[in-house]
N, C-alpha and C positions, 0 to 999 in steps of 0.2 A: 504493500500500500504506500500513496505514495501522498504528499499535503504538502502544498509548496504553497506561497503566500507570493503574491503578486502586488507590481504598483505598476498603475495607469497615468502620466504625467504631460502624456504629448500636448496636449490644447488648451482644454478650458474644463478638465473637469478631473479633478484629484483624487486617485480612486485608489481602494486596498481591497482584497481579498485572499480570501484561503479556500483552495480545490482539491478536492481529494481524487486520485485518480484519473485525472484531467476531465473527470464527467459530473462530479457532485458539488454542487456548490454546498460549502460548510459558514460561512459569513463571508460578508462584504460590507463596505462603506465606501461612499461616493458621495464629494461636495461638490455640485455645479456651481459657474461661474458666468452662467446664460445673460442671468438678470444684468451683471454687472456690464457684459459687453455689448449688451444692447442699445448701452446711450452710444454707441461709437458706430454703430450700424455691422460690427465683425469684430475678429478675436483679436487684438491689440496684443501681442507675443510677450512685452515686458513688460505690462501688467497682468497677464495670464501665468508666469511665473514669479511675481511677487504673492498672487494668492495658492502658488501651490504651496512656497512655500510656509505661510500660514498653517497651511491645511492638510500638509504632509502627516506630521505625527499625528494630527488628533485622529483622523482615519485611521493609521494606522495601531492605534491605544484603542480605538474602538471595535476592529475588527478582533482582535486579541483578547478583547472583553466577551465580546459577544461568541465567543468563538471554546472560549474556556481551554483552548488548545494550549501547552505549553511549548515555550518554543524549541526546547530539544526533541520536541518530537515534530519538528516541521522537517521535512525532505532538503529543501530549498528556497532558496528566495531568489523572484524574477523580476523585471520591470520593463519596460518599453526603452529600448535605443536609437528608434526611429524607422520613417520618418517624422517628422513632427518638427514645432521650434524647438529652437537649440536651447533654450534658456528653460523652457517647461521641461524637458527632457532631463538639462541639467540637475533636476530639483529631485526626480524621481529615482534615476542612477545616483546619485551620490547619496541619496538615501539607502538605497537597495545593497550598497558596498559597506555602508557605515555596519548596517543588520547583520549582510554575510560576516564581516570581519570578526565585529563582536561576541557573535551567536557560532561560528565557526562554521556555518553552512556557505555549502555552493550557490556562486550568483551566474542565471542564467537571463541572457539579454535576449530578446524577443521583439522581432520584426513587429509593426505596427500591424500594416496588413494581414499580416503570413497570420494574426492571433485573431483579427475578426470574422475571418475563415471559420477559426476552433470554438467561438461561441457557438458554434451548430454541434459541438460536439456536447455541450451540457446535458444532461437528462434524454440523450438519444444514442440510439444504437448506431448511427453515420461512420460508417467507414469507405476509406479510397475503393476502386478508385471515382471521382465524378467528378463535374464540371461546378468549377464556381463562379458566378456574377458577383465580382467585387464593385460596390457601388457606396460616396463617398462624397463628402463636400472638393476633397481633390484628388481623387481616383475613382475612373469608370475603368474596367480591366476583366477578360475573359480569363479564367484562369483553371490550367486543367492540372488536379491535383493524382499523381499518378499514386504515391504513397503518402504514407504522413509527412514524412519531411520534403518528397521531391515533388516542386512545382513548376509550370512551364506557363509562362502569361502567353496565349493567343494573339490578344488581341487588345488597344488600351487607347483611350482618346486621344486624337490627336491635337487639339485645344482645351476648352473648357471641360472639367468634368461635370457629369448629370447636378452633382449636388451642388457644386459652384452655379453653374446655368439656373438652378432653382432660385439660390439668393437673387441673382441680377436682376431674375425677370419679377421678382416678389419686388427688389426694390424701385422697377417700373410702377410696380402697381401700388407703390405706394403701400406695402402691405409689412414694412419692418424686416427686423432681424429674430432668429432666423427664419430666412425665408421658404425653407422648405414645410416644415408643417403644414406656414399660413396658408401658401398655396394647397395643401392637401385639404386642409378643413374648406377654404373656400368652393375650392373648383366641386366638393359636395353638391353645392345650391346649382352648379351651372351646368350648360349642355357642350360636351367633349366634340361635337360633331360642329357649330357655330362658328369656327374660324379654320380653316385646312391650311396647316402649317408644315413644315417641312420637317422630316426626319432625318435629314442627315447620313443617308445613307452610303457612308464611304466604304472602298474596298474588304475585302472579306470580313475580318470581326475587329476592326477599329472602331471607332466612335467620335464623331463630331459633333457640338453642340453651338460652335458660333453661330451658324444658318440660322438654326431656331430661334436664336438668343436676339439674331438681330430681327427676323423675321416675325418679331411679336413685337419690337418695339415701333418696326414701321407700320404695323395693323395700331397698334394704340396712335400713333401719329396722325393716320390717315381718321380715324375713328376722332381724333380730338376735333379734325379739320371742319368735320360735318356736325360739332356739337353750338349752337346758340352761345355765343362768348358772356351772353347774360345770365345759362344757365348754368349751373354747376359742375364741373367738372368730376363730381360722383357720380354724376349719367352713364359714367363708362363701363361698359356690361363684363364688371370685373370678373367677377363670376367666371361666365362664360371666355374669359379670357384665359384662368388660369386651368379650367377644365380645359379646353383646347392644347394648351403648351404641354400640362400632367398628360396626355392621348400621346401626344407627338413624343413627349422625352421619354415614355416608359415603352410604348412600343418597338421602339427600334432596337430597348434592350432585349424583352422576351423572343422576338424574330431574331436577333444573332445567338442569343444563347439556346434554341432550340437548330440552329442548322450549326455550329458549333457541334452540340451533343450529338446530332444525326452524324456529322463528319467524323468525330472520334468512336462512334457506337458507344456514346455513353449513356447509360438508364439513370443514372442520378445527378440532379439538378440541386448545388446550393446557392443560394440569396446571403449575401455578407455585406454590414459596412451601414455607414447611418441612414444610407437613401433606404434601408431592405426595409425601413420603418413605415414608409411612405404606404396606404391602405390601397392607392391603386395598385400599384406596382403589384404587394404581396395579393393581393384580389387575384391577377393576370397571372402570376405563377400556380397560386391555388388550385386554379381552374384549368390546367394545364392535365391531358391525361397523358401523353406522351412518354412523359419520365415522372419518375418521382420526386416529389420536390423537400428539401430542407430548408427552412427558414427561424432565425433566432426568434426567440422572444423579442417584444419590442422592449425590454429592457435591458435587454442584448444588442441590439442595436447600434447604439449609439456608445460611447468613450467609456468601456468599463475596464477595471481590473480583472473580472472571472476569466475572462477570455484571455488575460494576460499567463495567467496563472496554466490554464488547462493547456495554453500554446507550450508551456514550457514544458509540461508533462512527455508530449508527442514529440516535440524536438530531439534530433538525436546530434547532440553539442556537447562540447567540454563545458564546463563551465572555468571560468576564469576571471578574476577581476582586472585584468588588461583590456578593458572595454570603454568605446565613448560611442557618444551622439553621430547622429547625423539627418540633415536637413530632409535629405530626398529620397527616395529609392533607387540603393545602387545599381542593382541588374534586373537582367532579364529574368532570367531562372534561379530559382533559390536551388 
């Protein structure tokens, strides 16, 4: 048996957990930082690591409370190395080094990505090999998982990713930060069929999202032109606006990751990554009989530690504390 305690520090949300097995979650703690970067319209990097570091220990004193685990019986201690900002990153590694050093446990660094993949592995029997839809405020990415550790990205946007193109066109519509929910809660009220937008569909399983991105601002432009300058500029059939972009952006993902899976013969389909939150998206895969589909919790979703934790589980790594950050995603294939 194995209980490795995990921290999540890449963004804006401060997370600890402990996994047993890389399948069960045993406790967790997580402090969002939504509210706060909301007056800025997005995640402002070096104030998003002034509140990790706040927020480091008490998560981590909480998770250990709740948890009643002592910590000679933890396996390991993981945390996120990127990608992500350097300074969130920073707060969560040199925690994660201080615990291994002190506690005498192995520190195991953990691809951002490569762990929002393993949130599909909590409380389910998911095993290699299948296809993943990594989808993200900066990564859209086909990614085909042959075993646990070896992965091979397809296919990966070539501009905006899905969940970045979500905030711009939210903050078209005047509808805040962040802009993906609002978009999902509105385009409810609205009709998906109302404005025929363009999907984007570049060569085999890449992903484009500028076309759209712009192609919704010129329908709002055009649509402001024909509006009465006496009348209000709430006239704008928002609704309908963000239902039409939520059709165009989610479609183009379920059509590449089904002729994807037909091309690899693969029968297992998983959703990873903050956009897997979004009710259309998860709706269009649902209803998919094709393949089998995997999808986290939606409190799996979005920036957590569990996932950090179970990634380490399945990794087959030395662990070492000769480890740093880094901004981007280095390669192709892990």
């Amino acid at each position: 048996m194995t209980l490795i305690l995990g921290l999540e520090t890449s963004c804006d949300e401060t997370a600890c957990a402990i996994v047993q097995d890389g399948r069960k979650l045993v406790a967790q703690s997580v402090k969002t930082q939504a509210l706060i970067h909301q007056t800025f319209g997005g995640v402002i990097p070096e104030v998003a690591a002034r509140h990790h570091l706040e927020a480091i220990n008490e998560v981590i004193d909480d998770v250990l409370h709740q948890s009643k685990i002592d910590k000679k019986d933890l396996t390991a201690i993981a945390c996120t190395n990127g990608p992500g900002f350097v300074g969130a990153l920073l707060v969560g590694l040199s925690a994660a080094k201080a615990i291994a050093w002190s506690w005498s446990k192995p520190l195991i660094a953990v691809d951002h990505l490569f762990a929002h993949v393993c949130a599909n592995y909590i409380d389910t029997t998911l095993e290699p090999p299948f296809l993943c839809l990594l989808v993200s405020g900066g990564h859209t990415q086909l990614v085909h998982f042959c075993d646990y550790q070896t992965a091979t990205i397809l296919g990966q946007t070539l501009d905006d990713a899905v969940g970045e193109a979500y905030d711009k066109v939210a903050r078209m519509l005047g509808l805040g930060y962040p802009g993906g929910p609002a978009i999902d809660n509105l385009a409810r009220g609205g009709n998906p069929d109302a404005f025929a937008l363009p999907e984007g569909n570049v060569d085999q399983f890449d992903f484009s999202y500028s076309g759209l991105k712009t192609a919704v601002l010129r329908t709002i432009e055009k649509l402001e032109k024909n509006i009465d300058k006496n009348n209000n500029p709430d006239n704008l059939p928002l609704a309908d606006l963000a239902a039409s972009f939520q059709k165009a952006a989610n479609q183009i993902l379920v059509k590449k990751t089904l002729q994807a899976a037909k091309q690899l013969d693969l029968s297992t389909v998983v959703l990873a990554g903050g956009v897997a939150a979004n009710s259309d998206l998860r709706k269009r895969f649902s209803e998919l009989s094709e393949v089998k589909v995997f999808m986290p919790p939606l409190k799996y979703c979005t920036d957590n530690a569990v996932m950090v934790a179970a990634c380490a589980h399945f990794m087959n790594t030395n662990a070492q504390m000769d480890i740093s950050v880094y901004s981007r995603q280095k390669r192709k294939n892990r």
